[in-house]
KEKE-3310 file (N, C-alpha, C; in steps of 0.2 Angstrom, whole numbers, plus 5000, padded with zeros to 4 digits):
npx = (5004:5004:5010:5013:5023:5015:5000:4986:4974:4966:4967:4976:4993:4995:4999:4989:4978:4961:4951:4931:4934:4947:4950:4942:4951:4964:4957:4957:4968:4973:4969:4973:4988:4989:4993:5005:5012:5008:5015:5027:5027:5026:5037:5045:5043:5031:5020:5010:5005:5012:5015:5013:5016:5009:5012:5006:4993:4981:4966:4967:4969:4982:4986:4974:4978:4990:4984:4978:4987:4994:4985:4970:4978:4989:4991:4987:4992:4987:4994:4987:4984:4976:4959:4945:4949:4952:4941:4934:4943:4941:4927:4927:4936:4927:4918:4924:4926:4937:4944:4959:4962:4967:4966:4976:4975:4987:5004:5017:5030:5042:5038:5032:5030:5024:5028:5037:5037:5033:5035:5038:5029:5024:5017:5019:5022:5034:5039:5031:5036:5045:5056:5061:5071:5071:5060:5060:5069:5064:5055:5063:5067:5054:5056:5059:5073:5079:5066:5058:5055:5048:5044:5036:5041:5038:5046:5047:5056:5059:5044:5042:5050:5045:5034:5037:5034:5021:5014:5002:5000:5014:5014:5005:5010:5021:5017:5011:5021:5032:5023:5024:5038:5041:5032:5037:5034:5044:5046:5056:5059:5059:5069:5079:5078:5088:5099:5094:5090:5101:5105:5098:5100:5101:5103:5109:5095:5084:5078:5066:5059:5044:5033:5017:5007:4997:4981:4968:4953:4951:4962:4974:4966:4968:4978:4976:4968:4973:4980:4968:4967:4977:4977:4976:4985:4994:4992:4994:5008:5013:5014:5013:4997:4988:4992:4987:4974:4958:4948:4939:4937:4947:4954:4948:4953:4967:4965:4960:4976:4984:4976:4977:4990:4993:4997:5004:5005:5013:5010:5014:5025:5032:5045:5050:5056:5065:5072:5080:5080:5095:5102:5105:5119:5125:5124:5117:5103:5094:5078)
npy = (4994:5012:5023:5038:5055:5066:5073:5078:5091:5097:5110:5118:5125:5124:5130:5133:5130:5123:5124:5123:5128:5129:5114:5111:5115:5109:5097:5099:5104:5092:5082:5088:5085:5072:5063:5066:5061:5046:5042:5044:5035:5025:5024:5023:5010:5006:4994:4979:4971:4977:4985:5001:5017:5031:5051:5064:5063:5070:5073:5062:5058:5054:5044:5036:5035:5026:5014:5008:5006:4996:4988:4973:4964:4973:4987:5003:5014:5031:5046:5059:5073:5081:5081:5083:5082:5068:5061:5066:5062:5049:5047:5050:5037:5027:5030:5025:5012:5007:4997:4995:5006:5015:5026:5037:5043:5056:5065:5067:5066:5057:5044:5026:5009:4991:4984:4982:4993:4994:5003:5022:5036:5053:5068:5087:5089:5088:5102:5108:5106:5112:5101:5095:5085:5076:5071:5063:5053:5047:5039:5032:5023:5017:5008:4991:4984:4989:4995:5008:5026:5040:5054:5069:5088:5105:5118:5132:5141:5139:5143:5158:5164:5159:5166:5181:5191:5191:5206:5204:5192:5185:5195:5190:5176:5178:5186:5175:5166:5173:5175:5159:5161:5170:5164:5153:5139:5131:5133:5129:5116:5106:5104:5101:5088:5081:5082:5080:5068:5058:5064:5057:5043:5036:5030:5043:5049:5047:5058:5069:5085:5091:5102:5105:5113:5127:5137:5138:5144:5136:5131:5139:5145:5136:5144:5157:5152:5148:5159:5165:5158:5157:5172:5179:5174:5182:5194:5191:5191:5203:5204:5214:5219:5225:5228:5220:5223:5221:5207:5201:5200:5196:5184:5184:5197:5188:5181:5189:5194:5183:5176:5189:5191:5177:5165:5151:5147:5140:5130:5124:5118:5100:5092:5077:5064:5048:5033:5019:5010:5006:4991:4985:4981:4990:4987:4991:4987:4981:4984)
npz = (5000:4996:5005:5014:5019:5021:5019:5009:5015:5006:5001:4996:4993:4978:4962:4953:4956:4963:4954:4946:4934:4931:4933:4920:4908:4913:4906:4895:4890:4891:4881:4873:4871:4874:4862:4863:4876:4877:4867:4872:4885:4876:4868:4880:4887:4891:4897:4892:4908:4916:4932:4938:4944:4943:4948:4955:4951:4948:4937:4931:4919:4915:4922:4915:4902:4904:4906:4901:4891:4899:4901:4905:4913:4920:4932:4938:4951:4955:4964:4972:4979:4981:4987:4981:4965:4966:4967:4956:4946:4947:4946:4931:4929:4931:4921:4908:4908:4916:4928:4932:4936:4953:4965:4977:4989:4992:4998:4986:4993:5000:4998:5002:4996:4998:4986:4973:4957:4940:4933:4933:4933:4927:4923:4921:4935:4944:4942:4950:4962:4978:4981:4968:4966:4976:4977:4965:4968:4978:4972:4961:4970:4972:4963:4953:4949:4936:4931:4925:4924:4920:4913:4909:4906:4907:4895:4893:4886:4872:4865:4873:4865:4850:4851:4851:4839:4843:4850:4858:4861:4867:4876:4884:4888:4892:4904:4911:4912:4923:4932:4938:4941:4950:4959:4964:4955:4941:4925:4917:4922:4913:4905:4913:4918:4913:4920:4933:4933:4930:4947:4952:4953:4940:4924:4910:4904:4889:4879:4870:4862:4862:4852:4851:4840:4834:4830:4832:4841:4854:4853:4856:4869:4879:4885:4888:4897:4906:4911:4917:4928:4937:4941:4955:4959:4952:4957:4972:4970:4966:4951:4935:4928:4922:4908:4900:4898:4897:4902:4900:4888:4884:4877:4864:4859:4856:4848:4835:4833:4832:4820:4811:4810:4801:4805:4814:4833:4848:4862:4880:4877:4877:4886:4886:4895:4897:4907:4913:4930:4937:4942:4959:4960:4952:4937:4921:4916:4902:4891)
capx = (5000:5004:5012:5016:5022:5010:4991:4984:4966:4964:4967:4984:4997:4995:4999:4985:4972:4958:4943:4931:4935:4954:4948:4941:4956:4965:4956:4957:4974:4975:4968:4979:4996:4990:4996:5014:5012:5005:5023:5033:5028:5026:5046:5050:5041:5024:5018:5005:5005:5015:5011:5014:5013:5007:5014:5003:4990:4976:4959:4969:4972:4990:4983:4970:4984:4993:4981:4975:4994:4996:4978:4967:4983:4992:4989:4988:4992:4986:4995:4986:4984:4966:4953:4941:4953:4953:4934:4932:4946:4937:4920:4930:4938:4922:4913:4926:4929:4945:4944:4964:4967:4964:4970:4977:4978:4994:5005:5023:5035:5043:5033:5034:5027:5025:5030:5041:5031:5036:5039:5034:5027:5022:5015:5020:5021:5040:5040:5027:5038:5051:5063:5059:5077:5070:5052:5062:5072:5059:5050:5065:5067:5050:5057:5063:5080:5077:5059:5058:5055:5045:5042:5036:5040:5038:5051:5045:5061:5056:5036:5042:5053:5040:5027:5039:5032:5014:5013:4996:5000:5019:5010:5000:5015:5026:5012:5013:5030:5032:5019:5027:5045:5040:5027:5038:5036:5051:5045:5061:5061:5060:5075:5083:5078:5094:5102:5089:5089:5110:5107:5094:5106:5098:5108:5107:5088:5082:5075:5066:5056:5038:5031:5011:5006:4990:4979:4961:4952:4952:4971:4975:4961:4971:4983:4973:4963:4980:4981:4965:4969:4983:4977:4974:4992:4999:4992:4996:5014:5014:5011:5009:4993:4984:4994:4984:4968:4950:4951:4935:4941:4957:4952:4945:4959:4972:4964:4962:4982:4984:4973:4978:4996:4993:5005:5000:5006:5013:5006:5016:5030:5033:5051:5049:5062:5063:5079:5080:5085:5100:5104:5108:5127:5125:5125:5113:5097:5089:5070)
capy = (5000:5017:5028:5046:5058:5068:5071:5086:5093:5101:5119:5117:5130:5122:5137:5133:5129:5117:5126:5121:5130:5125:5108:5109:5117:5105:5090:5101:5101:5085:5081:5092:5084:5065:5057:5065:5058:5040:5039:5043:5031:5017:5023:5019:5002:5003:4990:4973:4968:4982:4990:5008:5022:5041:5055:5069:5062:5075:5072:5053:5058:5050:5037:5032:5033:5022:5011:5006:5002:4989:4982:4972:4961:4979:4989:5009:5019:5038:5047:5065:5077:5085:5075:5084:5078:5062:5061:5068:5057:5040:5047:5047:5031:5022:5029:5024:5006:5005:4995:4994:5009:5018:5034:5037:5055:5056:5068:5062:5067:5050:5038:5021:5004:4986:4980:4988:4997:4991:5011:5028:5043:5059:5076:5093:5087:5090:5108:5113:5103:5115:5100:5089:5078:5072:5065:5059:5048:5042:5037:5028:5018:5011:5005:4987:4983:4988:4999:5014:5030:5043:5061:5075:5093:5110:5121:5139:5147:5141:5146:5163:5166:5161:5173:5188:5194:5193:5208:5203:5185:5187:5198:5184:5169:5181:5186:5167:5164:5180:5173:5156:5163:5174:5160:5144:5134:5132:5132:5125:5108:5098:5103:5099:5083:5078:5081:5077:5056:5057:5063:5052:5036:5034:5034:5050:5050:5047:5064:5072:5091:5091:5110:5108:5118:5129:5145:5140:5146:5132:5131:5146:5146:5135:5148:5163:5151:5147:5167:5166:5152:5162:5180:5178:5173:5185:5199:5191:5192:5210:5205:5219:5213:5230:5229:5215:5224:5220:5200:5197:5200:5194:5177:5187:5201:5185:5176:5192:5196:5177:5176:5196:5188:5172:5163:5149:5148:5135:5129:5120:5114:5094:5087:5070:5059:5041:5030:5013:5009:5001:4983:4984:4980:4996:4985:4992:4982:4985:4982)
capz = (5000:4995:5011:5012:5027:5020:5015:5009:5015:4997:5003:4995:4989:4971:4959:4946:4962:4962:4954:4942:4927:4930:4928:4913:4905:4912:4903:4888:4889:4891:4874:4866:4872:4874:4858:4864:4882:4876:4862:4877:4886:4873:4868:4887:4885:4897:4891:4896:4916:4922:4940:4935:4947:4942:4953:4955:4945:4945:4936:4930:4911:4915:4922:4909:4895:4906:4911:4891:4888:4902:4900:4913:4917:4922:4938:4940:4956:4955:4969:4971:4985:4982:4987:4973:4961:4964:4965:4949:4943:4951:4940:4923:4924:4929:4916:4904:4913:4918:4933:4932:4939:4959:4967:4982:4991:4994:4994:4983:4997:5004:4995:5002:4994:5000:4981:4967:4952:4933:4932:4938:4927:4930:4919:4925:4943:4948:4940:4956:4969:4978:4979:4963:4966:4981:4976:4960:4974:4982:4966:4960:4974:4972:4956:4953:4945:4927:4929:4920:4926:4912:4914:4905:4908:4902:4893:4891:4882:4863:4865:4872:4859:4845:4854:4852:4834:4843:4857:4863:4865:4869:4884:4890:4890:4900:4914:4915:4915:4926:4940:4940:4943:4957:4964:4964:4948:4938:4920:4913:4923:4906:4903:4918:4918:4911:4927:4941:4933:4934:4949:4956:4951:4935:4919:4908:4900:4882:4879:4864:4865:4856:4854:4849:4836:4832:4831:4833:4850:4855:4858:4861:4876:4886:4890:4892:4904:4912:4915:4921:4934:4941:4941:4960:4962:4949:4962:4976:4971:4961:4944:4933:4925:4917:4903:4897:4896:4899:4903:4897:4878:4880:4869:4858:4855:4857:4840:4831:4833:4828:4814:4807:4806:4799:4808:4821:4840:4854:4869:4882:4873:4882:4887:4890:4898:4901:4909:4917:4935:4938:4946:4964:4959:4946:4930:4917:4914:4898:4891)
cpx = (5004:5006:5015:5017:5015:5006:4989:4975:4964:4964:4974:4989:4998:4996:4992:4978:4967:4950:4942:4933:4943:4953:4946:4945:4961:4965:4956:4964:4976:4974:4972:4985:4993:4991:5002:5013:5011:5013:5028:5031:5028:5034:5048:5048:5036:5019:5011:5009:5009:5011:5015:5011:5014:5008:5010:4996:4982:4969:4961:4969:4977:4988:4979:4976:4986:4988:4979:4981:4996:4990:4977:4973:4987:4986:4990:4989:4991:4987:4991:4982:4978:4961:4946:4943:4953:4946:4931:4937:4943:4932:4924:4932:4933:4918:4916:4929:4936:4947:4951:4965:4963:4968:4970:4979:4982:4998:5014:5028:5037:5038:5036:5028:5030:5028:5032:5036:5036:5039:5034:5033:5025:5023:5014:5018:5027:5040:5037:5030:5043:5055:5061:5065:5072:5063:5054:5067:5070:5057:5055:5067:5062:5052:5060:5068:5075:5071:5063:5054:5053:5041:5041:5034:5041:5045:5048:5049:5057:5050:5037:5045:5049:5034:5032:5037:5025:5014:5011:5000:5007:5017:5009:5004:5019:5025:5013:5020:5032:5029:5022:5034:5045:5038:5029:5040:5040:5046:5051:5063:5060:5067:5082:5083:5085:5097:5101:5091:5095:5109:5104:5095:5104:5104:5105:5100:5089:5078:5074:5060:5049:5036:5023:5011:4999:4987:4972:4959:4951:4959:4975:4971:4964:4976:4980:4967:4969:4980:4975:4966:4974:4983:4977:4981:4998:4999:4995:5007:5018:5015:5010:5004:4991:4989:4993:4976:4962:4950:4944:4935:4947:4957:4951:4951:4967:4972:4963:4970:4983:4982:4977:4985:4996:4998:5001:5005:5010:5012:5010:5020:5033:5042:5050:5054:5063:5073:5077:5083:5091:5100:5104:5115:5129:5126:5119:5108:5093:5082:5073)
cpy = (5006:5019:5035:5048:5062:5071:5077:5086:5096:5108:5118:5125:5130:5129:5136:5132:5122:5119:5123:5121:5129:5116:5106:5112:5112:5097:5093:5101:5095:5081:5082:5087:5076:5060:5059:5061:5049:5038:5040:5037:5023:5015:5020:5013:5001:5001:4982:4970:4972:4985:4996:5014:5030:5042:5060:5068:5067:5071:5065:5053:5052:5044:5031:5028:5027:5014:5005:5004:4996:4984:4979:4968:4963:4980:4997:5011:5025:5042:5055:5070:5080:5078:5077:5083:5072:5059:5063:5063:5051:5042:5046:5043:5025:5022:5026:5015:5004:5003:4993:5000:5012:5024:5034:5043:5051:5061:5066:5063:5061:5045:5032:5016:4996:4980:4985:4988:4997:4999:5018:5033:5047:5066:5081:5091:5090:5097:5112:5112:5106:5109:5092:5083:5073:5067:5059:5052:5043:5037:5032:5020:5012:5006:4995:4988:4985:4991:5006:5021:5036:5049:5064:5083:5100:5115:5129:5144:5145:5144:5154:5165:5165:5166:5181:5192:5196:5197:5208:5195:5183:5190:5193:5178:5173:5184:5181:5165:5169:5176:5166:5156:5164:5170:5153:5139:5134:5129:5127:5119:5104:5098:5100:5092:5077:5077:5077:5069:5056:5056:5059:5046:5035:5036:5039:5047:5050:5051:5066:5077:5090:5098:5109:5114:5121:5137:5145:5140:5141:5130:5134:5149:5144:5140:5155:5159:5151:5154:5168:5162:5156:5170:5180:5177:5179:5191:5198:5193:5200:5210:5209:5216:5220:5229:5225:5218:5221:5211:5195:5197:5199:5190:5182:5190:5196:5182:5181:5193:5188:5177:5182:5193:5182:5167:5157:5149:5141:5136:5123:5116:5107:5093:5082:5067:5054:5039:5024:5013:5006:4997:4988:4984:4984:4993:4987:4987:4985:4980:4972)
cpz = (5000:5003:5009:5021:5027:5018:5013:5011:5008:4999:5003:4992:4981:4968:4955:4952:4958:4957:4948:4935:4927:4928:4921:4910:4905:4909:4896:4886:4888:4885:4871:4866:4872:4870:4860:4871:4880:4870:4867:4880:4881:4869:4874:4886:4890:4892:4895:4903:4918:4928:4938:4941:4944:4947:4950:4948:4943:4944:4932:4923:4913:4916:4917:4906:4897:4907:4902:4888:4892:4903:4905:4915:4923:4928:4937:4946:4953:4959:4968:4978:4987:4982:4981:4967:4957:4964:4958:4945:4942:4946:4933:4923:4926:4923:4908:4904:4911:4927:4937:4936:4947:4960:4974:4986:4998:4995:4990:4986:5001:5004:5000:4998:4998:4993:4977:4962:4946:4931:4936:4933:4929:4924:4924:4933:4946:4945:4948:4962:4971:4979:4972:4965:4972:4981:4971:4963:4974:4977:4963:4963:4977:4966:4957:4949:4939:4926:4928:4923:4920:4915:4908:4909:4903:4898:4890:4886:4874:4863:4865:4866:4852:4844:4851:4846:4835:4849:4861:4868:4868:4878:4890:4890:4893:4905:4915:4918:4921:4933:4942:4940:4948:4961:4967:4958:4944:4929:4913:4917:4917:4906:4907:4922:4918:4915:4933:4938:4933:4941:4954:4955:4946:4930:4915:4904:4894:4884:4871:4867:4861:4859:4845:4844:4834:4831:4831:4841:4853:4860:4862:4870:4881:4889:4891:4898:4908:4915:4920:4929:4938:4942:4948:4962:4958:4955:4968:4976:4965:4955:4940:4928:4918:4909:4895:4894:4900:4898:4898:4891:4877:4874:4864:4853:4854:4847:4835:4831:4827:4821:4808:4806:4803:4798:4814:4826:4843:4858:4871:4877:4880:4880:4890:4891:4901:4903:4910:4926:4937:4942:4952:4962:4953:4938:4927:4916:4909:4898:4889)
residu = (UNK:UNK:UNK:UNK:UNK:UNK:UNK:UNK:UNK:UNK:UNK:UNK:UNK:UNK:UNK:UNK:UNK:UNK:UNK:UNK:UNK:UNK:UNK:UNK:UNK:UNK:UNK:UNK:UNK:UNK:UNK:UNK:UNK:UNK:UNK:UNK:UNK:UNK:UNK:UNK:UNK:UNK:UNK:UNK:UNK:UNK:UNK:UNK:UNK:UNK:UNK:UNK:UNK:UNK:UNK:UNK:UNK:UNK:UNK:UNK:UNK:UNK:UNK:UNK:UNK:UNK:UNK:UNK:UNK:UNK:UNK:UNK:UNK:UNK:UNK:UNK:UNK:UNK:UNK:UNK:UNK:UNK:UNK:UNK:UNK:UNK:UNK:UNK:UNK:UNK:UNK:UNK:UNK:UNK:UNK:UNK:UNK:UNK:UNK:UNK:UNK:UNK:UNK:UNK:UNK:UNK:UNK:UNK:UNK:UNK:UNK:UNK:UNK:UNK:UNK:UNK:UNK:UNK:UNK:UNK:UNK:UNK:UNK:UNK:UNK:UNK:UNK:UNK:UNK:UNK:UNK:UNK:UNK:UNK:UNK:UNK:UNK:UNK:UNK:UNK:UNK:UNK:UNK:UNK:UNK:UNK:UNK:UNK:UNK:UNK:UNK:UNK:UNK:UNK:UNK:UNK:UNK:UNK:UNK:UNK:UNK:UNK:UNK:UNK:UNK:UNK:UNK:UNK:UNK:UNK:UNK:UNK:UNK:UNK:UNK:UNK:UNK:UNK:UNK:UNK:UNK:UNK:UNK:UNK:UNK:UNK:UNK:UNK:UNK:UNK:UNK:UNK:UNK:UNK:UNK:UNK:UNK:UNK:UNK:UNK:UNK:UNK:UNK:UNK:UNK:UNK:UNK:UNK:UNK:UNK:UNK:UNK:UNK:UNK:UNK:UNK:UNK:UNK:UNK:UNK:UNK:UNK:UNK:UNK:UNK:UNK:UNK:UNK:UNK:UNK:UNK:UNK:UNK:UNK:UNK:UNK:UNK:UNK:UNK:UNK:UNK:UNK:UNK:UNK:UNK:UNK:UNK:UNK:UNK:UNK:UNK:UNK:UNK:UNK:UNK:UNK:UNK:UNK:UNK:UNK:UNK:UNK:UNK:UNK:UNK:UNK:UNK:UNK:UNK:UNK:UNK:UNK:UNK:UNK:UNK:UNK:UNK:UNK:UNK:UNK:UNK:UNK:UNK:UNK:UNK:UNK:UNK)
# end
């Protein structure tokens, strides 16, 4: 069974918070990005009858995906700290029967397990954790010799960089980036992935960057709902926000900008990173 030091009441410091309309953006995102999430993992190798634990699993995308790659044979744990989360999680995978997978509010600080996990995974989860090496630890240690270990995280420098011929939407990716600097979240954990699996005994990662592509409202929405989700946090930490305008026409004025240049945008660009654990006696175990 699952153990943790400790548990969240859901009145957490999360930056993106628990509301409902963060959740639905969240399953909207989730859409977008899960054929790259679902190729990461089927390059690391999650595959029929593994035991697979999700870190920070949310409303249980991660998990689904996973859950439909190691089939009924397969097992999911969903570790996640909001109990409204995992309630709304638990209702999506009944109604899509997936009785392979559970959740367990947790939070991912000093995991323990009574049996090793074929692998561990996790989306945008270490970017919010002020010390990601040390959950990344934890989490390997539930690992058997030879499980796999598979992350995806954000990387913000190419997206700003593409934004900068658009002013409006350019604006609105660095209040975000902006509010998660000041507030905690490291937006460039993908990249530093390459380090954190060295230095959590792992050998160096199989790494490749994907950067979404698009310009209907749609895609673009996810990140002015992001801005919305965080307004609340950008004030608390003196965000200059006015420069943005009137909020409830931001969409609006975002997909005209888009549109008038005829150019499309990125949304959350993924770095994925997989490794293996090594033997006991540090010799390499592959698939």
């Amino acid at each position: 069974m699952i153990t943790s030091l400790k548990v969240s009441n859901g009145s957490s410091d999360y930056a993106l918070g628990y509301t409902e309309a963060e959740h639905d953006r969240l399953m909207r995102q989730a859409t977008l990005i899960a054929p790259i999430t679902e190729r990461l993992f089927r390059e690391a190798g999650v595959g029929a009858g593994q035991r697979v634990l999700d870190l920070g699993s949310g409303l249980g995308d991660v998990s689904m995906a996973v859950a439909r790659l190691v089939g009924p044979s397969g097992k999911v744990i969903g570790i996640e700290r909001d109990a409204n989360s995992i309630s709304r999680a638990r209702e999506r995978v009944a109604a899509v029967g997936l009785p392979n997978v559970s959740f367990t509010q947790a939070d991912v600080i000093d995991l323990a397990d009574d049996e090793p996990f074929d692998a561990v995974v996790g989306r945008f989860i270490l970017m919010f954790l002020p010390d990601p090496l040390s959950v990344l630890r934890s989490a390997v240690r539930l690992l058997r010799p030879g499980g796999l270990p598979a992350f995806q995280e954000p990387s913000w420098v190419p997206m700003l960089a593409m934004a900068a011929p658009l002013p409006l939407w350019s604006k609105v990716l660095g209040t975000i980036h902006e509010i998660f600097l000041r507030s905690g979240p490291n937006p460039e954990l993908g990249l530093e992935l390459y380090s954190l699996f060295q230095k959590a005994g792992l050998p160096a990662p199989t790494m490749h960057l994907d950067i979404p592509l698009g310009s209907d409202e749609i895609f673009t929405g996810i990140m002015t709902d992001l801005l919305r989700s965080l307004l609340p946090l950008g004030e608390t930490h003196g965000v200059q926000l006015d420069a943005l305008g009137d909020f409830d026409s931001l969409s609006e004025r975002v997909q005209a900008e888009i549109a008038g240049a005829g150019t499309v945008v990125s949304v959350v660009p993924l770095v994925s990173a997989w490794s293996r654990r090594v033997s006991a006696i540090g010799i390499f175990v592959g698939i």
